[in-house]
C-alpha positions as CSV (number, residue, x, y, z in Angstrom):
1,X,-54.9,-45.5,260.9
2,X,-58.1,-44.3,259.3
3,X,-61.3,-44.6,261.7
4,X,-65.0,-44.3,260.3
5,X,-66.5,-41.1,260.9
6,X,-69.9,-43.4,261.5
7,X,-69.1,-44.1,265.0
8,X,-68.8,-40.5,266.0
9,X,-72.2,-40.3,267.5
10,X,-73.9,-39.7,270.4
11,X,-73.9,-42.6,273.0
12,X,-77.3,-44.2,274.2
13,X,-77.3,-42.9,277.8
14,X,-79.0,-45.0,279.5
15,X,-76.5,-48.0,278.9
16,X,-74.2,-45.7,280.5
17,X,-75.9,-45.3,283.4
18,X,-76.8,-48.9,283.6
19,X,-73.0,-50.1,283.6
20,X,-72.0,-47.7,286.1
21,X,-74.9,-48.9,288.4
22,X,-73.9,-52.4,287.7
23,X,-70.4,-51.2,289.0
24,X,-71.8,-49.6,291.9
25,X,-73.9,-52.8,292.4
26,X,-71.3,-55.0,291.9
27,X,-69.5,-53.1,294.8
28,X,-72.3,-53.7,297.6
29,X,-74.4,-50.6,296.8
30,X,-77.8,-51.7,296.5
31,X,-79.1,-49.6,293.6
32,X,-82.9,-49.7,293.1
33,X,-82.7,-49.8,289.3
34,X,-85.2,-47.5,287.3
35,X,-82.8,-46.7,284.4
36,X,-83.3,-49.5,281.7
37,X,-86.5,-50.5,280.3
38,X,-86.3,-54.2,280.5
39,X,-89.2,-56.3,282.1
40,X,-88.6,-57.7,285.6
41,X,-90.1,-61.0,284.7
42,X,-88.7,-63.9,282.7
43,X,-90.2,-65.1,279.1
44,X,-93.1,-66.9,279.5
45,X,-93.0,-70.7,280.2
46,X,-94.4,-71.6,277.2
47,X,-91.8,-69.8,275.3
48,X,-89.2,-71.6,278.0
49,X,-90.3,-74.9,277.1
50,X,-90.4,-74.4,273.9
51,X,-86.8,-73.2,273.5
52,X,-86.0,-76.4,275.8
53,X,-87.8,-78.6,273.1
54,X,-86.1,-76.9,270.3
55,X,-82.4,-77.8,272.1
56,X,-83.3,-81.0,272.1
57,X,-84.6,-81.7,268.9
58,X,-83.4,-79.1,266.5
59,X,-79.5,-78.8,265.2
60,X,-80.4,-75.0,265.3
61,X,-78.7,-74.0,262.6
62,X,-79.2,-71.1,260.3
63,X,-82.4,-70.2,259.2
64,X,-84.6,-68.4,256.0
65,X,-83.0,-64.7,256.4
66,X,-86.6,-63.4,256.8
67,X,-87.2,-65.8,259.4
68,X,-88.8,-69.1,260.2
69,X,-91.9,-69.8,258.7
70,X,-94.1,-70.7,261.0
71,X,-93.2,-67.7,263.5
72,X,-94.0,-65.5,260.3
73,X,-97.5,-66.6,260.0
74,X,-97.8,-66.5,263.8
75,X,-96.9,-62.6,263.7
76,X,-99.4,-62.0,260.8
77,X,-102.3,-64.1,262.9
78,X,-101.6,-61.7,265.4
79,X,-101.9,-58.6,263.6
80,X,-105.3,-60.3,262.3
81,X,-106.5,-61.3,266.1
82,X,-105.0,-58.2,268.0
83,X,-106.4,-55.9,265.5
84,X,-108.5,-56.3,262.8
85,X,-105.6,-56.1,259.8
86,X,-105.1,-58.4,257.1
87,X,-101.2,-58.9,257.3
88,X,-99.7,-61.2,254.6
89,X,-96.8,-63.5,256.2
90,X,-94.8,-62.5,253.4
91,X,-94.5,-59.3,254.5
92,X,-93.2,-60.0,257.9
93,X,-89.4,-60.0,258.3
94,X,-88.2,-61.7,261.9
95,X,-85.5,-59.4,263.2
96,X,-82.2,-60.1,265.7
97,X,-84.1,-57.2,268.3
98,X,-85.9,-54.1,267.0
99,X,-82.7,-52.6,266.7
100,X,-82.0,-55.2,263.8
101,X,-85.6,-53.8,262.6
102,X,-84.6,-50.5,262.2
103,X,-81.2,-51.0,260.6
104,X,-83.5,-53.0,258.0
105,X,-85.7,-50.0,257.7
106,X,-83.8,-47.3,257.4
107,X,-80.8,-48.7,254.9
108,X,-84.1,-50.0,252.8
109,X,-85.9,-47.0,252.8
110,X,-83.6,-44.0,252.8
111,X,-80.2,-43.5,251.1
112,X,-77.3,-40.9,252.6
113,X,-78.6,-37.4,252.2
114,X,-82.4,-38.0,253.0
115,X,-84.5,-36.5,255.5
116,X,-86.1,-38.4,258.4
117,X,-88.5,-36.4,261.3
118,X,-89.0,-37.8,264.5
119,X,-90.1,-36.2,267.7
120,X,-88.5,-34.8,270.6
121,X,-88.2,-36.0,273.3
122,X,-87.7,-39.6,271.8
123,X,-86.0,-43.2,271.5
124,X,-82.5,-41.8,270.7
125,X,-81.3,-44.8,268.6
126,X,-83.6,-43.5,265.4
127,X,-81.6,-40.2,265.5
128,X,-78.3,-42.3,266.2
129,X,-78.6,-44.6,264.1
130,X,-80.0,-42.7,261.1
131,X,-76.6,-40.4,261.5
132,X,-74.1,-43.4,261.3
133,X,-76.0,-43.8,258.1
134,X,-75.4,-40.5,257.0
135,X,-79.1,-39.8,257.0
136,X,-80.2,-36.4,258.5
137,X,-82.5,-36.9,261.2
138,X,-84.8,-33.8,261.9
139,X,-86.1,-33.5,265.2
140,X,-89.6,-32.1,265.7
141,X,-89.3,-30.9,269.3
142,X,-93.4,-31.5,270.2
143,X,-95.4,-30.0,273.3
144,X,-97.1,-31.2,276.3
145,X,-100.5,-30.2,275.0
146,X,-99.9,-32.4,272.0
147,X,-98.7,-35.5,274.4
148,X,-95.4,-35.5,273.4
149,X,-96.5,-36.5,269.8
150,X,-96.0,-34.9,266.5
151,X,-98.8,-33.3,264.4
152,X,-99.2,-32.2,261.3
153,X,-99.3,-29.1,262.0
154,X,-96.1,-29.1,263.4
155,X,-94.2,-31.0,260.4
156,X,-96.1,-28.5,257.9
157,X,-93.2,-25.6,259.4
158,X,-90.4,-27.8,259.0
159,X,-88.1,-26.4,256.6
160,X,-87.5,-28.5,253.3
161,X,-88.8,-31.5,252.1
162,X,-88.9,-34.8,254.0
163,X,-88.3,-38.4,253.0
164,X,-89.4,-40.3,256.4
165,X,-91.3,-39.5,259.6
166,X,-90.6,-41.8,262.5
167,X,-93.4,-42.0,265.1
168,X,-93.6,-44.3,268.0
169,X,-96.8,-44.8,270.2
170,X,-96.6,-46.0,273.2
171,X,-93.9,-43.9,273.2
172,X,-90.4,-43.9,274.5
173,X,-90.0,-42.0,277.2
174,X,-93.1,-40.5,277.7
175,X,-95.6,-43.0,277.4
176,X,-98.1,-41.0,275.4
177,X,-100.1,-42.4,272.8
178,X,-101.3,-41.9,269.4
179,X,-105.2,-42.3,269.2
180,X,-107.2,-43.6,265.9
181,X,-108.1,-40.3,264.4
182,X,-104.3,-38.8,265.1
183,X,-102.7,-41.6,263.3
184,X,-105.2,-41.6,260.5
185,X,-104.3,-37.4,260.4
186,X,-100.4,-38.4,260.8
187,X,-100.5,-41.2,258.0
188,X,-102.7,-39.6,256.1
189,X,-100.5,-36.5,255.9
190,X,-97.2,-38.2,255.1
191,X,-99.1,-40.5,252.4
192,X,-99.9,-37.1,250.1
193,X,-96.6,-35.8,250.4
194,X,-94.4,-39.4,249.6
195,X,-93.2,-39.7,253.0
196,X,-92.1,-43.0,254.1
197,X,-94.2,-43.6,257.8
198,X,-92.4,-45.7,260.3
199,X,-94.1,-46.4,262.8
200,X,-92.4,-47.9,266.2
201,X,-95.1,-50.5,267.8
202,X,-92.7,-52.2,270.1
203,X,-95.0,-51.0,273.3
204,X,-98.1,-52.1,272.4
205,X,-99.6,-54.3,274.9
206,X,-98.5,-52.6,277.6
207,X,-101.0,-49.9,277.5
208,X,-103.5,-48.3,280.7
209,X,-106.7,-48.1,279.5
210,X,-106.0,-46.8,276.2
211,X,-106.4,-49.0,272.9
212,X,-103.0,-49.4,270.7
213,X,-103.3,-48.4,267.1
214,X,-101.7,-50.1,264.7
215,X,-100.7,-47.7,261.8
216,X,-101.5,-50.8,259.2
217,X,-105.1,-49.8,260.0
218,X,-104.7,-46.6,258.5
219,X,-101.9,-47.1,255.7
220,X,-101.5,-50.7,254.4
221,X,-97.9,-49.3,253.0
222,X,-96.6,-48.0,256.5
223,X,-93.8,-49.9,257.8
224,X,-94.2,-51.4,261.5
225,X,-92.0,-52.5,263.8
226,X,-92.3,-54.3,266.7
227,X,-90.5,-56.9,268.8
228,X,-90.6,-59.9,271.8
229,X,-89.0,-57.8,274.3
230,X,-91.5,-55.6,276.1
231,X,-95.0,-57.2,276.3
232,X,-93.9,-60.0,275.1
233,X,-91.0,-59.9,278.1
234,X,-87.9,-60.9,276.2
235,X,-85.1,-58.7,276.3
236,X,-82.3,-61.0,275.6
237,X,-83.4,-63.4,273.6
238,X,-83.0,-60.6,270.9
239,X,-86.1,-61.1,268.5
240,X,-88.1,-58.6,266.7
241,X,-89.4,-57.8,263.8
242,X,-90.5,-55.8,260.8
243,X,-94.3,-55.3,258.5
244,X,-93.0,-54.2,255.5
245,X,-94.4,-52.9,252.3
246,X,-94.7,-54.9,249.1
247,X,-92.1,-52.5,247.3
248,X,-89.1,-53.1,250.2
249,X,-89.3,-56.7,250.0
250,X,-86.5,-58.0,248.0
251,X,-84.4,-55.3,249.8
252,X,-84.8,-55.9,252.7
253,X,-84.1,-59.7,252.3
254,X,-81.0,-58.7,250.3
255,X,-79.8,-56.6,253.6
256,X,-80.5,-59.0,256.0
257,X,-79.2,-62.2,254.6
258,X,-75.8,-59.8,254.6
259,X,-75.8,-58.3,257.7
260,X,-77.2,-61.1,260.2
261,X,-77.9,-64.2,257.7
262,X,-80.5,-64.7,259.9
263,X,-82.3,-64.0,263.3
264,X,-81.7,-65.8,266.1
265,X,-82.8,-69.4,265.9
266,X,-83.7,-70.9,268.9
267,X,-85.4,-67.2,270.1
268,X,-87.5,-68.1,267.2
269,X,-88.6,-71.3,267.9
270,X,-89.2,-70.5,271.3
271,X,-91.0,-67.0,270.3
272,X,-93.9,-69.1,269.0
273,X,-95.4,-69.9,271.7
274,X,-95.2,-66.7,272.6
275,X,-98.7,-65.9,271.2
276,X,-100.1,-68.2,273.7
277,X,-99.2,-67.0,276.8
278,X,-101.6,-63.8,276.5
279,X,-102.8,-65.0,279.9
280,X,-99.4,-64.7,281.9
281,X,-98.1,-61.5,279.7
282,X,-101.5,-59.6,280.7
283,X,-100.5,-60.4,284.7
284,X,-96.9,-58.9,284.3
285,X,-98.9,-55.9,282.8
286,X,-101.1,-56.0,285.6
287,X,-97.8,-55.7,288.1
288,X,-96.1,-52.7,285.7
289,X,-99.9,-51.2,286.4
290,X,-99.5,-51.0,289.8
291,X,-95.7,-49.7,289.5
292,X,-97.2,-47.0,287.5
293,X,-99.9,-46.3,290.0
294,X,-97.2,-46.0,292.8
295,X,-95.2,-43.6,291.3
296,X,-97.9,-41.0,289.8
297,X,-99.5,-41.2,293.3
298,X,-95.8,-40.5,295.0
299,X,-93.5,-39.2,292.9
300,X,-95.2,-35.5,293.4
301,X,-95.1,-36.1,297.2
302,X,-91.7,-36.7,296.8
303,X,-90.6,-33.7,295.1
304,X,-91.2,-34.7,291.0
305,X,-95.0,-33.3,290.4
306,X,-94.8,-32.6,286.5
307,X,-95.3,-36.1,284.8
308,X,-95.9,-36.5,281.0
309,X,-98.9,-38.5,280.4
310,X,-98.0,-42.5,280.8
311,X,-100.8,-43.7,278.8
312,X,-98.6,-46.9,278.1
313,X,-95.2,-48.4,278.1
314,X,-93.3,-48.5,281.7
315,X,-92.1,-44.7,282.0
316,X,-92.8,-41.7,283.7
317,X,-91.1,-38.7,282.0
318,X,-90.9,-35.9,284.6
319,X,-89.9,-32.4,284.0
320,X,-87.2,-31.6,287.0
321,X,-86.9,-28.4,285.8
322,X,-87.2,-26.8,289.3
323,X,-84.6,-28.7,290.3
324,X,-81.5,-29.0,288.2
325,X,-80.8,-27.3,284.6
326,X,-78.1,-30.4,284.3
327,X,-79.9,-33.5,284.2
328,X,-76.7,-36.0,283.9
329,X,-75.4,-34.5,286.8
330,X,-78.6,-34.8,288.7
331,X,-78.4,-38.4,288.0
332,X,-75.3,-38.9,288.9
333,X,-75.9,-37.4,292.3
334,X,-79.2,-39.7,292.6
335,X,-77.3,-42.6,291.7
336,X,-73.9,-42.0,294.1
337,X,-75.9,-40.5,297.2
338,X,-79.5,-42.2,296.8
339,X,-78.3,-45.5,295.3
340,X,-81.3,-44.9,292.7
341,X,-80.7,-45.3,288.7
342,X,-82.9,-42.6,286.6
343,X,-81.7,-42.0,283.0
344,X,-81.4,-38.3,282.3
345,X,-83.5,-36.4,279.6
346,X,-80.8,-35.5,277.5
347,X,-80.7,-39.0,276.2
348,X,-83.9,-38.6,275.0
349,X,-84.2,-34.9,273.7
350,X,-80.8,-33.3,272.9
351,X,-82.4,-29.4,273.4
352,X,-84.9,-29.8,276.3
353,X,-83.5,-32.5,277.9
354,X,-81.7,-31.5,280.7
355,X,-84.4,-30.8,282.6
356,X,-85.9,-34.2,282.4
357,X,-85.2,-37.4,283.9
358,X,-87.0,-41.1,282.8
359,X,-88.0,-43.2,285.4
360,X,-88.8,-47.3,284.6
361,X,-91.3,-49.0,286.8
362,X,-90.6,-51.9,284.8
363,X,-89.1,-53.5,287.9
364,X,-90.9,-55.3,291.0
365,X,-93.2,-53.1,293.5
366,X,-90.6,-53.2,295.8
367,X,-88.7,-51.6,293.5
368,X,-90.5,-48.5,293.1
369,X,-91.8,-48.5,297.4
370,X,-88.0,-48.2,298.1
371,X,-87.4,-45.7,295.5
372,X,-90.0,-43.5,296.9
373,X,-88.4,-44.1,300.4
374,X,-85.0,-43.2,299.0
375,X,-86.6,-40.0,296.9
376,X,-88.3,-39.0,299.9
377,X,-85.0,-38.6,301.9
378,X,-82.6,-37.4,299.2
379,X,-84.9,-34.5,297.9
380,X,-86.3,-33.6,300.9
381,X,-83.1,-32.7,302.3
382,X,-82.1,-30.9,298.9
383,X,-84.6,-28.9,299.3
């Protein structure tokens, strides 16, 4: 029997590692989990109370494919309280998860054949996705000294033309930012050469020190995606969603009223009140904070002294280079004989990846004190 040549590509690591550390779990082995970049604190009460309202007094059935209206004028109020941009609710398409967002984006914005850049190392769904869609994904691979960001003058040498660039800041796994006058460079690049800019926002409020910003600032045509499950803590109520441009509209809606008829319903009556709970959100960014601040201090005593930058999100991208040249493996060995879960680099940069692992301090501060124990013992006696 015939089988789609659209599956054939590469899995997203890290949910492999996560299901075998389940199983390991699930067996009595006490894994301290830093694989998976899922917030170790629940959705905020407001947003569980409002979900319990909503069972009790809505049919939940479906709703407008773009969303309900009153969570679409609560995203563009954001985008004018949180920075400064006009955003038009009519713009705003409510997504099931960013992933729905870029499945949206990409099948409205690029056809089979095109050409979309995106940096390495990055979130390895855009490169995955985009090939089940028979797009070509071209992968900048970017340097240190540009914080793991692309520049323009790295897409001028790409060969041929391009049709997208894909940036994401914080980013994914690095944590690096873009700042204001890079993005206006970066938007302002792709903007005289017809290049669609994407920009991946899903990270922003969880930032140390450094101000998020929003690529709307810069190019009202950019589209922007973001989504409920980082700062907004989430994960499996499945919500995100999508700024689009003026010229995508009917597209989009045309896409996602036949893929997913519609988000999510109770995630988005309950994601309303989401944009009132800045006050708890900013203490769970507090506690990732302190994670962070554990790990850069420790990690290096411990064996892993060359960090990327984690200006925001909840990673620490460290270059184990003098250590293994086979980052799975080196995983897999953590996992089975330190009982810790670390996603390997390869997942995130198919070149330079395998010497590279991604750790999540997503978790609790015990978390990352008995991963530093457990480091401290395992690597030490390596080497």
């Amino acid at each position: 029997m015939k089988i789609s040549k659209r599956g054939r590509i590469d899995p997203f690591i890290v949910m492999d590692v996560m299901r075998e550390a389940n199983a390991l779990d699930a067996a009595g082995g006490d894994v301290v989990h830093l694989e998976v970049g899922q917030p170790g604190t629940p959705a905020p009460k407001k947003v569980r109370d409002a979900a319990v309202a909503a069972l009790e007094s809505d049919r939940l059935g479906y709703t407008d494919a773009l969303g309900i209206p009153s969570l679409r004028q609560a995203i563009a109020a954001h985008y004018a309280g949180f920075y400064g941009v006009s955003v038009d609710p009519a713009q705003v398409v409510v997504t099931t998860g960013s992933s729905g967002a870029f499945l949206l984006a990409f099948l409205s914005a690029f056809d089979a054949g095109d050409r979309v850049a995106l940096a390495a190392p990055g979130y390895p769904a855009y490169r995955n996705i985009l090939s089940a869609l028979g797009v070509e994904p071209v992968v900048v691979e970017t340097r240190l000294e540009d914080r793991f960001q692309p520049t323009p003058e790295v897409l001028s040498r790409v060969e041929g033309d391009l049709d997208g660039l894909i940036v994401a800041s914080p980013s994914n796994p690095t944590g690096t930012m873009i700042d204001n006058a890079d993005m206006a460079a970066l938007t302002g690049y792709c903007r005289e050469r017809g290049i669609r800019f994407i920009s991946d926002e899903i990270y922003h409020g969880v930032t140390y020190g450094h101000e998020s910003v929003c690529a709307l600032a810069h190019d009202e045509n950019a589209i922007v995606i973001n989504s409920f499950s980082k700062y907004f803590s989430m994960t499996g109520w499945r919500l995100g969603w999508l700024v689009i441009p003026p010229d995508l509209a009917r597209s989009v809606e045309c896409l996602a009223q036949n893929l997913f008829i519609s988000p999510p319903t109770l995630s988005q009556y309950a994601a309303c009140a989401a944009f009132d709970s800045h006050d708890e959100l900013q203490a769970n960014v507090a506690s990732y904070a302190a994670n962070r601040d554990i790990l850069l201090r420790e990690l290096p005593r411990v064996g892993f002294d060359r960090l990327a930058p984690a200006d925001g999100a909840f990673y620490i991208y460290a270059d184990v280079g003098a250590l293994t040249n086979d980052s799975p493996e080196f995983c897999r060995r953590m996992l089975t004989e330190a009982k810790i879960a670390a996603t390997p680099g390869l997942d995130f940069d198919p070149y330079r990846g395998n010497a590279f692992v991604r750790f999540s301090f997503a978790g609790t501060q015990e978390d990352m004190t008995r991963a530093i124990e457990r480091l401290a013992d395992w690597n030490g006696g390596r080497r």
